[in-house]
C-alpha positions, 0 to 999 in steps of 0.5 A: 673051170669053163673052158667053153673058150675052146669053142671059139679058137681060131689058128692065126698062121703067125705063131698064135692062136685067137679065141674069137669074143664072147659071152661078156668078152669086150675082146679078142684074146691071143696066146702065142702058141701052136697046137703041140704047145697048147696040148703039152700045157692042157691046164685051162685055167691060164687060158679061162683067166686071159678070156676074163681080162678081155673083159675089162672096161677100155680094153683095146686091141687083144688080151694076149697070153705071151708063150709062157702064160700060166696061171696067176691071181686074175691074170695069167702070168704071161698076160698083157691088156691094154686099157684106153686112158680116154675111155668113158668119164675117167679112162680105162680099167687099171687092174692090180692083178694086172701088174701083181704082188711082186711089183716090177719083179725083173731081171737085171743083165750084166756082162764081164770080159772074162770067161769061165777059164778066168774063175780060178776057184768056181766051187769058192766063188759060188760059195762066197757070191751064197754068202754076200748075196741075202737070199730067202722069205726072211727079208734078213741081210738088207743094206741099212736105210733110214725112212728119208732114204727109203722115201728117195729110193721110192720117189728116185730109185736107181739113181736113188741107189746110186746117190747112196753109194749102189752102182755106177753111172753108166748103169742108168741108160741100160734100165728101163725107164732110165730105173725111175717111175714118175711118183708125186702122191704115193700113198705107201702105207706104213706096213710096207714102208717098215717092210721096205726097210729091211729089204733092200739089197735082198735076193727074196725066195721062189723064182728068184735067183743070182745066176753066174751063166756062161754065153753058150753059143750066139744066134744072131752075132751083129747083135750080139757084137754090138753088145758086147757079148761073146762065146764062153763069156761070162754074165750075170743074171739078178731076178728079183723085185720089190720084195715085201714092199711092194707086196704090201702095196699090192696087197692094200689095193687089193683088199680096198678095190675088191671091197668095193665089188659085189656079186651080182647074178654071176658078176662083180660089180662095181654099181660106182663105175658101172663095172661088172667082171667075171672074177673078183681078182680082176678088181679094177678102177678107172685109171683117171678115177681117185683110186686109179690115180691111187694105185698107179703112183704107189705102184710107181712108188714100189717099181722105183724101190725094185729097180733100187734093190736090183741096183743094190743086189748087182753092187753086192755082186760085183764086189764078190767079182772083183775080189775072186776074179781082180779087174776080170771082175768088172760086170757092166750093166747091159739092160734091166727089164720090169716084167709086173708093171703097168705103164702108160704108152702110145700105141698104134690100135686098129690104124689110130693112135691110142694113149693106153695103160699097158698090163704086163704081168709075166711080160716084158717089154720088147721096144724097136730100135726106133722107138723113142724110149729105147736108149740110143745104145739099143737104137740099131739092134732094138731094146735088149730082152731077157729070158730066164729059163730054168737053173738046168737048161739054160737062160736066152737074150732076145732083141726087139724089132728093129724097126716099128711095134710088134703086134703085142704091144711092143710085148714078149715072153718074160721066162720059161713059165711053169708047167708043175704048180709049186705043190705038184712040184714039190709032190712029184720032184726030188730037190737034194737029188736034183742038187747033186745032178746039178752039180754033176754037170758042173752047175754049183748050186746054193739055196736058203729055202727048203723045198725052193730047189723041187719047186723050182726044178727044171721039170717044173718049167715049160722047155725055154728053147720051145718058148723062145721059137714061139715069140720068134714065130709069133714076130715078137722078138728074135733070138739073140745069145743062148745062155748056161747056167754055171752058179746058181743062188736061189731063196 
């Protein structure tokens, strides 16, 4: 791996560092981090990635690297770039590996006016959220949908749900984007679409979870108040996607653009639109070309279907709530976030307006108050921003700005981000050991996959809290609620 990049760091003094453009780069990069961060995560590869995104066609403004960046399929998770609509003939580069195969993956928060007093039988409620919540690689235990439901789910999809009888209507105002990506052409292929059928209501493997957590201490209280939240309250976290739907999407766009693309004296180049890149995953196409149109409806197609299934697993939740706690049991949405979307957006770059497509890959959204997309709920606090951590150590809600956008395109970290790879990981950490340590300390934990509780271990994760002080730093988002994990359903 080249890391040649190292030669051009520069210390920003705001919580970054920049690496100055170079060789082929049409960009500076930035990675929200400090000199101890960068020594404890000394892996080059994430890095090396973000230099190659600032290669793509259009980009505008920096590629950025948010706290918890890793390394990912051609952009590092945590990675964000802007691409300029207008630029050239057809607009900027739209980049499947921008986004990622579990499209709109995200998280979904809700809050209940009890507190963990309120639980009369944790061990009980644990086992019985196991045993309502479908979790695994198998796709198994998803709600039943015919193809006309599954096609309204890709076209409307939280309020889809809602219409099949999945969540509330006060659900709607508290997901991004209202829960519903603009759709009219998506060419979804038949292997996703049966994928897509078995699948919805279903948790899925690796990172993902349903976390039953506990509100442990607040950090900024006006904000915490105005959203309901309290010390020793009860919340919930639901982390998951568009399941092997939206893998497949990705998958098909994937084999197509890259198919495209030839090895050219070191670059990969598209001869059609005159692109060259320097790795074969970043396979892109013009946003306003046929095959960016292509992929950008049938990723809003599989965004709909993740915030469908998110709305379906809260249901399932709540139902297990309500009938271990009564009216304690009550779970309200307070905001859900995509954190693997592309999205177009009006920013701000180097003093003039810019209509961009905005790749967020392991990033979510971190919009001020004033901002016209954020809910008039969120309007004096800015947008909610969550932050799983790891099932030992703890989770954290953060706020956007209260006023104008932050310096990363209105971007903030998504998670703790891996410090072990899932092999090095599963190598090196005991997952039945770490189970009854868990456990010891009063966490109830619940996993369908071997080996999913060794690679998803809290070693395997950078320290939360350390990512939350870097995003504070680099003025990205502020730190809101601190939350503890008390019953944890993994795949």
């Amino acid at each position: 791996m080249d890391a040649s990049w190292r030669q051009h760091l520069v210390e920003e003094g705001d919580g970054t560092v920049r690496i100055r453009a170079h060789g082929s780069m049409n960009a500076d990069a930035r990675l929200v981090t400090d000199a101890a961060h960068m020594q404890r995560h000394a892996d080059d590869r994430g890095p090396e990635q973000l230099v190659n995104t600032a290669c793509l066609p259009g980009i505008v403004g920096e590629a950025w690297a948010m706290a918890d960046w890793h390394y990912g399929y051609g952009f590092p998770i945590g990675g964000v770039v802007a691409t300029d609509v207008n630029h050239g003939e057809q607009g900027g580069a739209i980049s499947p590996g921008g986004v990622g195969f579990d499209i709109n993956c995200g998280v979904r928060f809700l809050a209940l006016e009890a507190t963990l007093d309120d639980v009369p039988n944790l061990k009980k409620l644990a086992g019985r959220l196991a045993g309502r919540i479908p979790a695994g690689g198998s796709g198994k235990g998803g709600v039943e949908i015919t193809a006309q439901g599954l096609n309204e789910v890709l076209q409307g999809g939280a309020s889809a749900a809602l219409e099949l009888g999945y969540g509330q209507d006060d659900d709607i105002p508290a997901l991004e984007s209202s829960g519903c990506m603009e759709t009219t052409n998506a060419t979804v292929s038949q292997r996703a679409l049966e994928r897509g059928l078995k699948a919805l209501g279903t948790l899925g493997s690796g990172n993902h979870f349903l976390e039953l957590q506990s509100v442990e201490n607040l950090v900024d209280v006006s904000t915490a108040k105005a959203w309901g939240l309290f010390e020793g309250q009860l919340v919930a976290m639901i982390h998951s996607g568009s399941r092997g739907l939206g893998h497949q999407v990705c998958t098909d766009h994937v084999r197509q653009l890259e198919s495209t693309y030839k090895l050219r004296n070191g670059q990969w180049t598209n001869e059609a639109w005159g692109y060259s890149l320097p790795d074969r995953q970043l396979a892109s196409a013009p946003v306003h070309s046929r095959e960016g149109q292509a992929y950008l409806d049938s990723m809003n197609a599989a965004a709909n279907f993740a915030f469908a299934n998110r709305a379906v697993l809260a249901e399932r939740l709540r139902a297990v709530l309500r009938l271990e706690l009564g009216v304690d049991g009550e779970a309200r949405t307070l905001y859900d976030v995509a954190h693997n979307i592309a999205k177009i957006e009006h920013h701000t770059v180097n003093g003039a307006g810019c209509t961009c497509c905005v790749h967020r890959k392991g990033a979510t959204r971190a919009f001020p108050g004033d901002h016209n997309e954020v809910a008039g709920a969120f309007r004096s606090t800015g947008q909610p921003v969550l932050v799983p951590g790891d099932m030992g150590n703890g989770s954290w809600i953060m706020a956007g700005p209260l006023q104008g956008m932050n310096q990363a395109f209105g971007s903030s970290c998504h998670g703790a981000g891996r410090a072990l790879s899932r092999a090095q990981a599963k190598k090196t950490l005991d997952g039945k050991q770490l189970k009854r340590d868990l456990e010891s300390q009063g966490i109830r934990v619940h996993a369908s996959t071997p080996n999913v509780l060794s690679e998803e271990a809290p070693a395997a994760y950078k320290n939360v809290d350390d990512v939350i002080r870097l995003t504070h730093e680099a003025g990205l988002a502020r730190p809101v609620a601190r939350i503890n994990p008390v019953a944890v359903i993994k795949g």
